[in-house]
PDB file of N, CA, C and O in Angstrom:
ATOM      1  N   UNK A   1       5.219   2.970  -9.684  1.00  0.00           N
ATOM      2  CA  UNK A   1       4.181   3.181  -8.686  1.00  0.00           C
ATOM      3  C   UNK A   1       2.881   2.588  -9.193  1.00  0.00           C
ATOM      4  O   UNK A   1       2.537   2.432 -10.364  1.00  0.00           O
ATOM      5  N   UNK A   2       2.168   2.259  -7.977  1.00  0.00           N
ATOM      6  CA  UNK A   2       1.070   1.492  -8.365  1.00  0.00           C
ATOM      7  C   UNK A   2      -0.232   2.476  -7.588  1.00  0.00           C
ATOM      8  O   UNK A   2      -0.060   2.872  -6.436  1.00  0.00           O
ATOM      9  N   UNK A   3      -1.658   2.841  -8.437  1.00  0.00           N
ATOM     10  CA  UNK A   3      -2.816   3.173  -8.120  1.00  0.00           C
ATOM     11  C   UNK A   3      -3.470   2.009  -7.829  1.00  0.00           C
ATOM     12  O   UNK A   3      -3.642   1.064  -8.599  1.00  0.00           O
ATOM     13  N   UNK A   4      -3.899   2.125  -6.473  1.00  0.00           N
ATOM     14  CA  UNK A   4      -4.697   0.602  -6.227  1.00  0.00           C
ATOM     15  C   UNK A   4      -5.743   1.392  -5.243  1.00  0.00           C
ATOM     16  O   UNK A   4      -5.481   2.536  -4.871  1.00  0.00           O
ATOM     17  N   UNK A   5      -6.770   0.816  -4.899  1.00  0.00           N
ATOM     18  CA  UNK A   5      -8.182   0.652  -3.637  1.00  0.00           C
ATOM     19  C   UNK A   5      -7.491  -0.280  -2.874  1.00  0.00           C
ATOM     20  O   UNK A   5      -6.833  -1.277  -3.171  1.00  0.00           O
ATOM     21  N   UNK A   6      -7.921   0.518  -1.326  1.00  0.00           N
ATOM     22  CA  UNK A   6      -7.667  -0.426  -0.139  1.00  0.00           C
ATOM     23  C   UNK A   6      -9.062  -1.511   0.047  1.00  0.00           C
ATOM     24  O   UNK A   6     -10.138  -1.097   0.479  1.00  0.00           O
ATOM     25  N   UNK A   7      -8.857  -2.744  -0.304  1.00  0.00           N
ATOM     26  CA  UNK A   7      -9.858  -3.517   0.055  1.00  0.00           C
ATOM     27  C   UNK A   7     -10.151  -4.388   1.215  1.00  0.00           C
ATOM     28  O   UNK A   7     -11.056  -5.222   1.217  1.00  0.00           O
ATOM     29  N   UNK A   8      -9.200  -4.119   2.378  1.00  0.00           N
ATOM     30  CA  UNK A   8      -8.921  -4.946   3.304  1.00  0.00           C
ATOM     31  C   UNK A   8      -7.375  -4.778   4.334  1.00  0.00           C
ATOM     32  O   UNK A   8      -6.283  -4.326   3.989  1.00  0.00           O
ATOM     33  N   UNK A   9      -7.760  -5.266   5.515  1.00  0.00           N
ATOM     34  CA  UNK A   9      -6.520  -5.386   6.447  1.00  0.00           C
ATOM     35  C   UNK A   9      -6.271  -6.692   6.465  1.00  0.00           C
ATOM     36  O   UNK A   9      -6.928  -7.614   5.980  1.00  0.00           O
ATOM     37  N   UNK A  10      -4.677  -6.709   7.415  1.00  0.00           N
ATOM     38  CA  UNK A  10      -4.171  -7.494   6.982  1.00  0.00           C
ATOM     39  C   UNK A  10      -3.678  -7.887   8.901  1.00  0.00           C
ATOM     40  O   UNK A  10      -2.774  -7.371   9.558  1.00  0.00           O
ATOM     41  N   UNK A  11      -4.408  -8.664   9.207  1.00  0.00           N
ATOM     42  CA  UNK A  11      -4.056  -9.120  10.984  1.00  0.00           C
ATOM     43  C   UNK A  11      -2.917 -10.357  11.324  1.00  0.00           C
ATOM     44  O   UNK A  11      -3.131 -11.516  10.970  1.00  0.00           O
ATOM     45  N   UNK A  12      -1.578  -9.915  12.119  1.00  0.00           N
ATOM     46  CA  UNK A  12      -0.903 -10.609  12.216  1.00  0.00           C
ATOM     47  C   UNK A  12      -0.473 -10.202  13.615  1.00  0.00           C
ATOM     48  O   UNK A  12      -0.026  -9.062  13.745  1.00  0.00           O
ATOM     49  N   UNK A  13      -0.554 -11.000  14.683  1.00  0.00           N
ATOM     50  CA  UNK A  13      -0.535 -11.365  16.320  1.00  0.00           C
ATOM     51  C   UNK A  13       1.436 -11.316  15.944  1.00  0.00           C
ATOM     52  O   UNK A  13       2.220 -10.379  16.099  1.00  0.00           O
ATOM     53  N   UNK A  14       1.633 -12.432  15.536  1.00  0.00           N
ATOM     54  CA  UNK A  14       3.391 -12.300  15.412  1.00  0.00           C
ATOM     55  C   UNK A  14       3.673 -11.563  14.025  1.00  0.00           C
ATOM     56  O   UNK A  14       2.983 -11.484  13.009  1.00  0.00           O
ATOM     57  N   UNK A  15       4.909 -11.061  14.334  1.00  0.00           N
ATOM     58  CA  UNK A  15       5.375 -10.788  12.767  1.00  0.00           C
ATOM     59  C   UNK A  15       7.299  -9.937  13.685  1.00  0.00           C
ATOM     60  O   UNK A  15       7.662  -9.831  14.856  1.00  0.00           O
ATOM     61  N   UNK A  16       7.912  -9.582  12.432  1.00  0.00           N
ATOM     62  CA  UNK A  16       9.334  -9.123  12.527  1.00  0.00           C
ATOM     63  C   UNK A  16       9.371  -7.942  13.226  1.00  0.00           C
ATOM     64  O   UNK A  16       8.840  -6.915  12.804  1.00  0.00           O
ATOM     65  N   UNK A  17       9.928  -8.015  14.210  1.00  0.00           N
ATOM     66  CA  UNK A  17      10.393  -6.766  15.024  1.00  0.00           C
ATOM     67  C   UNK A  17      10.301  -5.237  13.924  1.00  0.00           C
ATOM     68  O   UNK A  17       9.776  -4.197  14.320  1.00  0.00           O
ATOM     69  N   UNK A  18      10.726  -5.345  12.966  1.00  0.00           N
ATOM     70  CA  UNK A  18      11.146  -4.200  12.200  1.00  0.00           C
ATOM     71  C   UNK A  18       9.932  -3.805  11.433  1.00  0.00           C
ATOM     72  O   UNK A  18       9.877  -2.843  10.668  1.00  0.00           O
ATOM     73  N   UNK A  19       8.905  -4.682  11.722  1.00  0.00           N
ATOM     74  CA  UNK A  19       7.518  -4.563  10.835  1.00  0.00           C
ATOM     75  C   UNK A  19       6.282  -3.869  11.883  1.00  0.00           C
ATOM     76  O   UNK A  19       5.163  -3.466  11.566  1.00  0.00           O
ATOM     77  N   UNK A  20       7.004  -3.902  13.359  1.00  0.00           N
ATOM     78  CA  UNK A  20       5.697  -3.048  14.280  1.00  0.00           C
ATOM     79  C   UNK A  20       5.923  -1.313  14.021  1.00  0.00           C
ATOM     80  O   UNK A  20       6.952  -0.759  13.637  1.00  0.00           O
ATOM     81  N   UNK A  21       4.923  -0.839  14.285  1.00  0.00           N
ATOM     82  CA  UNK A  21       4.376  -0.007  13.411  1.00  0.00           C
ATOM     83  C   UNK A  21       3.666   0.307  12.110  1.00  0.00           C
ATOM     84  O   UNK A  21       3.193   1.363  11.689  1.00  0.00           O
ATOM     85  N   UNK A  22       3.716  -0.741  11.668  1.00  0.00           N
ATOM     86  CA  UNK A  22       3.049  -0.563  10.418  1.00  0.00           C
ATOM     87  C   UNK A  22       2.109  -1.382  10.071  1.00  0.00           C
ATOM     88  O   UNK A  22       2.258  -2.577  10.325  1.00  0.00           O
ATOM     89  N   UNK A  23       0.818  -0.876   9.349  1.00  0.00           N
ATOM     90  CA  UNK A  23      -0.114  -1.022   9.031  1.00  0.00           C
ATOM     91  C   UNK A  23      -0.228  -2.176   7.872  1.00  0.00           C
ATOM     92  O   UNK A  23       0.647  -2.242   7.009  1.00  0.00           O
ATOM     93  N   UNK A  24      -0.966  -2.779   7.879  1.00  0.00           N
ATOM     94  CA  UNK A  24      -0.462  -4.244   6.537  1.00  0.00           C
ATOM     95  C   UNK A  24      -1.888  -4.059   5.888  1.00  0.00           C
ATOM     96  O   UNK A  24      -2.841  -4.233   6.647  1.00  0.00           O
ATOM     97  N   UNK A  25      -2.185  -3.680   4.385  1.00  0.00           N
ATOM     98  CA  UNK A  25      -3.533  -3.303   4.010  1.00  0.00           C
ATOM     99  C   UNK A  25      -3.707  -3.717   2.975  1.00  0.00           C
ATOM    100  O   UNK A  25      -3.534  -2.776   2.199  1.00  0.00           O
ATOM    101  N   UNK A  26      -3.987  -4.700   2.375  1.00  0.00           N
ATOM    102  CA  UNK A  26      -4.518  -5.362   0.896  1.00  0.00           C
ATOM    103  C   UNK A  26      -5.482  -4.415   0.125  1.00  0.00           C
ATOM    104  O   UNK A  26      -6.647  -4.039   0.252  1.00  0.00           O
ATOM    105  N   UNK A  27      -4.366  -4.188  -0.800  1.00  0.00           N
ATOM    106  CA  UNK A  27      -4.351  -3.151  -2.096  1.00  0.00           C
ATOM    107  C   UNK A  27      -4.894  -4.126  -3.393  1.00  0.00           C
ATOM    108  O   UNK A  27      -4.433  -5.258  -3.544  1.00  0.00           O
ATOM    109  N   UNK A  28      -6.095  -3.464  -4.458  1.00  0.00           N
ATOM    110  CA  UNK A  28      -6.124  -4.103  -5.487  1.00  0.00           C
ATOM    111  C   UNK A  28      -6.096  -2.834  -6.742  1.00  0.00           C
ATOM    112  O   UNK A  28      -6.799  -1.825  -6.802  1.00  0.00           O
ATOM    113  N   UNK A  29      -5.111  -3.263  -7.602  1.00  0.00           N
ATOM    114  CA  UNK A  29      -4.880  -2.419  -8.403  1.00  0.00           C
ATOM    115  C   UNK A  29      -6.002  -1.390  -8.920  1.00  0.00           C
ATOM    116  O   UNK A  29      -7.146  -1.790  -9.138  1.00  0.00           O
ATOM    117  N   UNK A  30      -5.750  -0.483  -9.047  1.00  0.00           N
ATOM    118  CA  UNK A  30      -7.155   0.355  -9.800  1.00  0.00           C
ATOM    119  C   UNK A  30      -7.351   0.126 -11.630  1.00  0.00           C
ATOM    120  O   UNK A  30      -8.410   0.275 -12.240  1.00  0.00           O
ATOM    121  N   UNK A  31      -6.016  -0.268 -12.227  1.00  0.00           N
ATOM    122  CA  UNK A  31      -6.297  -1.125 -13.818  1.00  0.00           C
ATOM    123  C   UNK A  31      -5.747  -2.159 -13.115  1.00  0.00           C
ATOM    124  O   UNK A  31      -4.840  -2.172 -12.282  1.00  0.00           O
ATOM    125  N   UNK A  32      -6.522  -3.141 -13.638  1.00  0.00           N
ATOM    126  CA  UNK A  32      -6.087  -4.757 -13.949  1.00  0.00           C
ATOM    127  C   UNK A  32      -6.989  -5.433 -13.607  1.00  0.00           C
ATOM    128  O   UNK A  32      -8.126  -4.967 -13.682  1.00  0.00           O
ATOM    129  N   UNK A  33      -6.811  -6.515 -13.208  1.00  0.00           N
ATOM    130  CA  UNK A  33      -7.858  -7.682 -12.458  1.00  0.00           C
ATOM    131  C   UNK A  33      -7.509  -7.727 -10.659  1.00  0.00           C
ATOM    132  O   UNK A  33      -6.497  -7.466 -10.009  1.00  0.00           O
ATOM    133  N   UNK A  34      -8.465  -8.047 -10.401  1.00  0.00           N
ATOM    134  CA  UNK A  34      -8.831  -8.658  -9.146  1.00  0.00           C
ATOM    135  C   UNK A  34      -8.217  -9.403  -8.306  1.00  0.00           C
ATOM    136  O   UNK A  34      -8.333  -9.266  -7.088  1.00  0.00           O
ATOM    137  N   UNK A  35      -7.327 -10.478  -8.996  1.00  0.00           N
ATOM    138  CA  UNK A  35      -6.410 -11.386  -8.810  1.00  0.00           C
ATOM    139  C   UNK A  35      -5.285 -11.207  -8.308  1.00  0.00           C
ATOM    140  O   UNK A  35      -4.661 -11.968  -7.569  1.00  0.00           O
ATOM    141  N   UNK A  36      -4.849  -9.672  -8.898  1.00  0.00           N
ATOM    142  CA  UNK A  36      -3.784  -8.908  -8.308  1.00  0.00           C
ATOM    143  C   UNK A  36      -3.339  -8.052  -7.242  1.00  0.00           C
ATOM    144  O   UNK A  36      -2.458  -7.213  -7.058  1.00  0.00           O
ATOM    145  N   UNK A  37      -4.542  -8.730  -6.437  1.00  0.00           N
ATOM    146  CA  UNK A  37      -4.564  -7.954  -4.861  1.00  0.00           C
ATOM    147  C   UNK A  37      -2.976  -7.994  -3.946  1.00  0.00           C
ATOM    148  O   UNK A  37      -2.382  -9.070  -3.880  1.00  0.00           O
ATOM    149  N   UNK A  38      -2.568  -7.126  -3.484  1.00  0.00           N
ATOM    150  CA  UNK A  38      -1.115  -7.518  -2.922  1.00  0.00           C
ATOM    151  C   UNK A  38      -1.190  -6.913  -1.250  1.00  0.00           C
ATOM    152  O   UNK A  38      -2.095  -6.221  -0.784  1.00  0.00           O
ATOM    153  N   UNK A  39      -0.121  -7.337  -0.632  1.00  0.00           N
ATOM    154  CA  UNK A  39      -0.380  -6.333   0.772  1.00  0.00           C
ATOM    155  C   UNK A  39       0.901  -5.323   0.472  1.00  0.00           C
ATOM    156  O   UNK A  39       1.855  -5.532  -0.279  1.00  0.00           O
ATOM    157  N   UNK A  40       0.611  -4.107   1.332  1.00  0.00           N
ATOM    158  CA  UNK A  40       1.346  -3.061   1.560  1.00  0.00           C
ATOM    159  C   UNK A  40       1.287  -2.093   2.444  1.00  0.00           C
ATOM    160  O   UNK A  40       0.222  -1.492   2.582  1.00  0.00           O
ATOM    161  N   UNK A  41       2.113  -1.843   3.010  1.00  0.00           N
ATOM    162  CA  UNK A  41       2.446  -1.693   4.530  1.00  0.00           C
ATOM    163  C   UNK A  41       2.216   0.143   3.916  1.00  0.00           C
ATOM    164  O   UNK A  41       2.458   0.770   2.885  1.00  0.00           O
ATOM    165  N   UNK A  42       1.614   0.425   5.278  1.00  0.00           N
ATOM    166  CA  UNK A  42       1.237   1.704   5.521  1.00  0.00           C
ATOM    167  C   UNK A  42       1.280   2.679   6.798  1.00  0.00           C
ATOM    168  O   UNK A  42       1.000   2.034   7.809  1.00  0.00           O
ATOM    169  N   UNK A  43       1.515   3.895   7.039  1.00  0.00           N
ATOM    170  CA  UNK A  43       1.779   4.268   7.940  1.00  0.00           C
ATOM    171  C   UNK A  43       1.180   5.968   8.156  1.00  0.00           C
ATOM    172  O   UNK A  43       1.372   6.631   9.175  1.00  0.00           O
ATOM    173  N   UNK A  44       0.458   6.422   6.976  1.00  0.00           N
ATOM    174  CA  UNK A  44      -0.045   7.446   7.014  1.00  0.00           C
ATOM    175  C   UNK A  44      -1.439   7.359   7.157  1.00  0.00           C
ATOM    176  O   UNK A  44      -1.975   8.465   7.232  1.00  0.00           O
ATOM    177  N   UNK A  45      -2.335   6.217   7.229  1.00  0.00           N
ATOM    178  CA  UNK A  45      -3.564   6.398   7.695  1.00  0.00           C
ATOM    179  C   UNK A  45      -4.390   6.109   6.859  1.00  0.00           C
ATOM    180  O   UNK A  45      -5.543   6.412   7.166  1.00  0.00           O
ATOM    181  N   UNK A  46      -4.178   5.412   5.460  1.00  0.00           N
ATOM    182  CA  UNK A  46      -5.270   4.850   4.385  1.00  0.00           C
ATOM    183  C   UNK A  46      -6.643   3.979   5.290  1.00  0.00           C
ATOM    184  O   UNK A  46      -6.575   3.400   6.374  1.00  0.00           O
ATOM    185  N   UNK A  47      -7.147   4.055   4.902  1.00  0.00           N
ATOM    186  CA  UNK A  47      -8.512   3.108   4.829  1.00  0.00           C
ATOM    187  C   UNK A  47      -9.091   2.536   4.279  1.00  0.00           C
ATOM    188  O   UNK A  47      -8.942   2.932   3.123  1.00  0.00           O
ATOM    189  N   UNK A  48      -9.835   1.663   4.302  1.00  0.00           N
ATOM    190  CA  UNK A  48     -10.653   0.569   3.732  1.00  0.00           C
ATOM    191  C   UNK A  48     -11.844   1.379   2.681  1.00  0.00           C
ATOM    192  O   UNK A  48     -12.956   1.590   3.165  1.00  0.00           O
ATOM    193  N   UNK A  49     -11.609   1.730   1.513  1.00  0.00           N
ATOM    194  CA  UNK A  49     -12.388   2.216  -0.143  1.00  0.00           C
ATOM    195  C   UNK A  49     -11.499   3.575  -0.570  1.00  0.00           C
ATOM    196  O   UNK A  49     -11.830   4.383  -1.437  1.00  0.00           O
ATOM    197  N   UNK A  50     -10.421   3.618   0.165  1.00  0.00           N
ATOM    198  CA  UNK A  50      -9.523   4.917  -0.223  1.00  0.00           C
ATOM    199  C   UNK A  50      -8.498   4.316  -1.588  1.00  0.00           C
ATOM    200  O   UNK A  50      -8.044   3.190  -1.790  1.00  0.00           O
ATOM    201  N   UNK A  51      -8.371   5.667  -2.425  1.00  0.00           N
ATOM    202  CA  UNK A  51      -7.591   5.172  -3.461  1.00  0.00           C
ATOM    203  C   UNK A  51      -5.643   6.057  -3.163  1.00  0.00           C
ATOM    204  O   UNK A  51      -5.170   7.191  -3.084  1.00  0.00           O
ATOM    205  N   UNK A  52      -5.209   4.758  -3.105  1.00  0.00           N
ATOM    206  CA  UNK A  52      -3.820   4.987  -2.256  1.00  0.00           C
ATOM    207  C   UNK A  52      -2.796   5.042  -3.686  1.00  0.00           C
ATOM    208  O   UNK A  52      -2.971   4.407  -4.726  1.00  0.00           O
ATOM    209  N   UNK A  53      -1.888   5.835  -3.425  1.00  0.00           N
ATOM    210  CA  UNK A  53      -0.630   5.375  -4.442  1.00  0.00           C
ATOM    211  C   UNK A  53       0.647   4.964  -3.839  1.00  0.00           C
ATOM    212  O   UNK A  53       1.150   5.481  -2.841  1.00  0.00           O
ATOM    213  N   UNK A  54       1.206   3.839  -4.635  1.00  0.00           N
ATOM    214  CA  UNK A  54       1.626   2.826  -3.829  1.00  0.00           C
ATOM    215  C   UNK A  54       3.367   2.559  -4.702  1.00  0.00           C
ATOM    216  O   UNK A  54       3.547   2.180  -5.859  1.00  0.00           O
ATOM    217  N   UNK A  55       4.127   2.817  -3.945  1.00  0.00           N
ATOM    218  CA  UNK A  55       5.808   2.287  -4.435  1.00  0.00           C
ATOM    219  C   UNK A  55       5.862   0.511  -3.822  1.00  0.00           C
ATOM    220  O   UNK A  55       5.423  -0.204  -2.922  1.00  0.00           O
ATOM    221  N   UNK A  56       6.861   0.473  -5.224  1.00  0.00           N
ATOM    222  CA  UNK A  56       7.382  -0.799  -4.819  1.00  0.00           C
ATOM    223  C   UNK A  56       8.774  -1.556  -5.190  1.00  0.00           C
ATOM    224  O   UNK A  56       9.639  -0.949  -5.822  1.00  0.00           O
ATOM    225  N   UNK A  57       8.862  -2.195  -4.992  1.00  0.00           N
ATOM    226  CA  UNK A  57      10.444  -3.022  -5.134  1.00  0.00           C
ATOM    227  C   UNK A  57      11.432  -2.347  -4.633  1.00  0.00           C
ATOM    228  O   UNK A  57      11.199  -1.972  -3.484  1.00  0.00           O
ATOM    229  N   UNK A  58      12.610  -1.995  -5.114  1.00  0.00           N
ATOM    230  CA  UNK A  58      13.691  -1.620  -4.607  1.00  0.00           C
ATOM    231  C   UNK A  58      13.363   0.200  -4.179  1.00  0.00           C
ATOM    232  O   UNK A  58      13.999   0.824  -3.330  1.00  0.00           O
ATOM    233  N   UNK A  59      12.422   0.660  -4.875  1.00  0.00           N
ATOM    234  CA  UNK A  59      12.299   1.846  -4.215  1.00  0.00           C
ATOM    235  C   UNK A  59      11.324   2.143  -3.161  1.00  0.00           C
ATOM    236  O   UNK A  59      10.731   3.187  -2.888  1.00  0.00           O
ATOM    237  N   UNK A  60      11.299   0.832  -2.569  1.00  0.00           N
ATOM    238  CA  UNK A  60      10.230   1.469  -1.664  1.00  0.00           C
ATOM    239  C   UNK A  60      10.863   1.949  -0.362  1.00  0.00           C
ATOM    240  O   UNK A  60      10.433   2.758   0.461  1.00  0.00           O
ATOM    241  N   UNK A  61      12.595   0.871  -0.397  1.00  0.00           N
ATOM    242  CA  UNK A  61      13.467   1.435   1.241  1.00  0.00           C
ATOM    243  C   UNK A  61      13.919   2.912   0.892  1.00  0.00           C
ATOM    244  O   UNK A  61      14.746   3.347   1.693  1.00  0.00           O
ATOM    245  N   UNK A  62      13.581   3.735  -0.073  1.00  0.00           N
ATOM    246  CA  UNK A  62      14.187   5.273  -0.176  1.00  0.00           C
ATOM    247  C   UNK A  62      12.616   6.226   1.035  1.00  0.00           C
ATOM    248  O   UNK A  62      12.718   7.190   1.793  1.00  0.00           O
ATOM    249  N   UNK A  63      11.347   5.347   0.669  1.00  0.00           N
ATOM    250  CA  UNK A  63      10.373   6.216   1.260  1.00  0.00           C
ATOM    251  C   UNK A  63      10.082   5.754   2.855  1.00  0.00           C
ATOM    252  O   UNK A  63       9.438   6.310   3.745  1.00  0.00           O
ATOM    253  N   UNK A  64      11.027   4.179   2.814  1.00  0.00           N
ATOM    254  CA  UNK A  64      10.726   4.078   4.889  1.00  0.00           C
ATOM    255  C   UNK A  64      11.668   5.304   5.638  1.00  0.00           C
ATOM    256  O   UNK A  64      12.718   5.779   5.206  1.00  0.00           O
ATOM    257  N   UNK A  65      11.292   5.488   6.296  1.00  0.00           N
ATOM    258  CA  UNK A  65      12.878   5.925   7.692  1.00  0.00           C
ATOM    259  C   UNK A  65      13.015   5.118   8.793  1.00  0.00           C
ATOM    260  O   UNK A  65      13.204   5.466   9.959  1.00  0.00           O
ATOM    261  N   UNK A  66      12.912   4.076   8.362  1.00  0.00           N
ATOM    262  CA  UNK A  66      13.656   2.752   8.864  1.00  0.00           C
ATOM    263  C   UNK A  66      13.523   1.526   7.832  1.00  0.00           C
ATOM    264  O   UNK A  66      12.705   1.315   6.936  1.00  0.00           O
ATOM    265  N   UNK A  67      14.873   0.641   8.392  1.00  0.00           N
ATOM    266  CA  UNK A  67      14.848  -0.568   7.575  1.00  0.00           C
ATOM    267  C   UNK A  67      13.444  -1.562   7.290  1.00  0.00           C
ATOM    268  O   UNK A  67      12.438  -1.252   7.927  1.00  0.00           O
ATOM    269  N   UNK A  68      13.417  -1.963   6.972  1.00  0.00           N
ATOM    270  CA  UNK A  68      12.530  -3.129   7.191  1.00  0.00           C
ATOM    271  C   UNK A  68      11.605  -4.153   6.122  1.00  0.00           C
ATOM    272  O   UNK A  68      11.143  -3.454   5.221  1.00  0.00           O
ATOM    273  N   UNK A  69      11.418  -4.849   6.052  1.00  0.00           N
ATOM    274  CA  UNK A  69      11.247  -5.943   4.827  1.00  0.00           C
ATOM    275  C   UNK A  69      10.090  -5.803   3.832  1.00  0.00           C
ATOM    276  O   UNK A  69       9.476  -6.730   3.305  1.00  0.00           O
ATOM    277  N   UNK A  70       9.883  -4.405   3.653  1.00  0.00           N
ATOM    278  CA  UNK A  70       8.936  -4.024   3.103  1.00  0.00           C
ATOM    279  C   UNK A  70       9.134  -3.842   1.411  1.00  0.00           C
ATOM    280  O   UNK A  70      10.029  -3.173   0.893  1.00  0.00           O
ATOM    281  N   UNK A  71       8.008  -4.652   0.635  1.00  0.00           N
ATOM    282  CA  UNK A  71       8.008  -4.337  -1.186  1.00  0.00           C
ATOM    283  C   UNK A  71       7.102  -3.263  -1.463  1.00  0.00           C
ATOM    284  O   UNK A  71       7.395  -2.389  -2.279  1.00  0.00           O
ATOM    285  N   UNK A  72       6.055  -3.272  -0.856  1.00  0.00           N
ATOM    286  CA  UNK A  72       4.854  -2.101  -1.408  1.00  0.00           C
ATOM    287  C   UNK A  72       4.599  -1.751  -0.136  1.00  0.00           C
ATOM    288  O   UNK A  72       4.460  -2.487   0.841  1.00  0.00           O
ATOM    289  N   UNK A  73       4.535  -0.342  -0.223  1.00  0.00           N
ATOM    290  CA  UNK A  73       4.629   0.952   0.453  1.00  0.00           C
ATOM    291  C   UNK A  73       3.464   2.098  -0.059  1.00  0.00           C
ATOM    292  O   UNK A  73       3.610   2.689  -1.129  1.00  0.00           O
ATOM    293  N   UNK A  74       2.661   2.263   0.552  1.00  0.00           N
ATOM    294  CA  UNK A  74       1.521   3.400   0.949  1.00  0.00           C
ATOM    295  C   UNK A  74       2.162   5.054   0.813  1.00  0.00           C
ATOM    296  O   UNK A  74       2.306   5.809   1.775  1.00  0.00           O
ATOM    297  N   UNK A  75       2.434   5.323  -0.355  1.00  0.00           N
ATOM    298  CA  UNK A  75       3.111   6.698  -0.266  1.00  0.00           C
ATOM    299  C   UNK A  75       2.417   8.115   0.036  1.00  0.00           C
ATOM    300  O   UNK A  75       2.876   9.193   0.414  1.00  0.00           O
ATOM    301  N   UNK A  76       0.787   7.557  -0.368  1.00  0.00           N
ATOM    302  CA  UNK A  76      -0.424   9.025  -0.685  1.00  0.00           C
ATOM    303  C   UNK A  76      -1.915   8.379  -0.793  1.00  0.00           C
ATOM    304  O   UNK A  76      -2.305   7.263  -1.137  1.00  0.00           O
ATOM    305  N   UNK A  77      -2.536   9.478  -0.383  1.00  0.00           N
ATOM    306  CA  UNK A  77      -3.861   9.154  -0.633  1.00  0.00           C
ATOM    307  C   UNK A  77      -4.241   9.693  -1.521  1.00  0.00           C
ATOM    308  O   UNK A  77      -3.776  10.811  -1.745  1.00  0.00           O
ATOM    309  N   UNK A  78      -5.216   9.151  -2.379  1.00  0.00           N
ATOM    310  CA  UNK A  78      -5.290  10.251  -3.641  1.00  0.00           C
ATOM    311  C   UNK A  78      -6.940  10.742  -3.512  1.00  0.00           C
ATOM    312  O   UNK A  78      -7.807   9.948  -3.146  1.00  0.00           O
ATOM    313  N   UNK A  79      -7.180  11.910  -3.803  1.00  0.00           N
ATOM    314  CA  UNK A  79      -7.915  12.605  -3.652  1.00  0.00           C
ATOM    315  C   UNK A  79      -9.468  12.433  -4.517  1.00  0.00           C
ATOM    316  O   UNK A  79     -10.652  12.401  -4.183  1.00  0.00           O
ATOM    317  N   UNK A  80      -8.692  12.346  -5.812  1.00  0.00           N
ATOM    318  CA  UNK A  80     -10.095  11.650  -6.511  1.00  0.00           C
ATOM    319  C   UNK A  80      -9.026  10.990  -8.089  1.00  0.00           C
ATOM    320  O   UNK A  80      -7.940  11.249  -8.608  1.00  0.00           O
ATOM    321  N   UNK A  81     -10.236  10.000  -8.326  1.00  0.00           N
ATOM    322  CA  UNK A  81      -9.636   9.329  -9.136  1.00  0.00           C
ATOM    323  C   UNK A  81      -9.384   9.860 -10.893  1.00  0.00           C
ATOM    324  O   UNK A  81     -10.057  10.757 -11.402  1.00  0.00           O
ATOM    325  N   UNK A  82      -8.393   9.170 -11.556  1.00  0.00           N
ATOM    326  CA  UNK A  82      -8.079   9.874 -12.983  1.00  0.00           C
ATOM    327  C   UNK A  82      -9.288   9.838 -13.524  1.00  0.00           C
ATOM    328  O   UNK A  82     -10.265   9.110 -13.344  1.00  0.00           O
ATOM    329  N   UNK A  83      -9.023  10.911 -14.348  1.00  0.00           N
ATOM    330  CA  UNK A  83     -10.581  11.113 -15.400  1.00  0.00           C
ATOM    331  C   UNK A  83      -9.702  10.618 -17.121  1.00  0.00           C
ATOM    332  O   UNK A  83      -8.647  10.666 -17.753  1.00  0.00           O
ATOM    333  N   UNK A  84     -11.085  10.173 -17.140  1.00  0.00           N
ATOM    334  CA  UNK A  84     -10.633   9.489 -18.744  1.00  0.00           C
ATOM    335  C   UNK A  84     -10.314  10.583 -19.960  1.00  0.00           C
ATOM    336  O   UNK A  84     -10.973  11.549 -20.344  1.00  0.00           O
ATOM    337  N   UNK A  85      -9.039  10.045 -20.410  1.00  0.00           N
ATOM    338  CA  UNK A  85      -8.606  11.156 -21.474  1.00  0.00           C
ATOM    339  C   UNK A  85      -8.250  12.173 -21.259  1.00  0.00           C
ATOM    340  O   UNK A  85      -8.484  13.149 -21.972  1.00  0.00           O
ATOM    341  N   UNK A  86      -7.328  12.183 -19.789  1.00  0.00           N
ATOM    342  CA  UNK A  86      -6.883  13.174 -19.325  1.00  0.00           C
ATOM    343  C   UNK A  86      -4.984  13.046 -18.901  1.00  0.00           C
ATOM    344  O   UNK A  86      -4.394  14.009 -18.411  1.00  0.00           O
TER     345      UNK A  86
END
C-alpha cells in the first residue's frame, strides 16, 4: 500500500465501459519524489489535498466489486498524517 496526497483529477470524455464510475485522481506519494505521481481510481470521495491510502497491483481486484482494469485503488482517507518516530 501506498500513502500518497491527491494532487489532481484526471478528465477523460472516452474511456472502457468497466472504468465508468470511477473517479481517476493523480496521487503523489507522501515519501519519495514528485516524479512519482501515478493515477488511481477512486470511488469513496477523496479530494484534491486529502491524504489517501492507496492498494496496488494484483491486490487491488480483491478491493473492486467489479472487474475492471484498475492498478491503484483509493482504499481510505486518512485522517491525519504519521508523526515522526512513531
Amino acid at each position: 500500500m501506498i500513502l500518497g496526497t491527491i494532487k489532481g483529477t484526471v478528465v477523460s470524455t472516452r474511456k472502457c465501459r468497466n472504468l465508468v464510475g470511477f473517479k481517476l485522481l493523480l496521487v503523489e506519494p507522501y515519501y519519495g519524489d514528485q516524479k512519482d505521481t501515478f493515477v488511481a481510481a477512486d470511488t469513496i470521495g477523496a479530494g484534491i489535498g486529502e491524504l489517501v491510502l492507496v492498494t496496488t497491483d494484483n491486490t487491488t481486484q480483491y478491493a473492486l466489486d467489479r472487474s475492471a482494469p484498475i492498478d491503484a485503488y483509493i482504499v481510505g482517507i486518512v485522517d491525519a498524517p504519521p508523526q515522526p518516530g512513531r
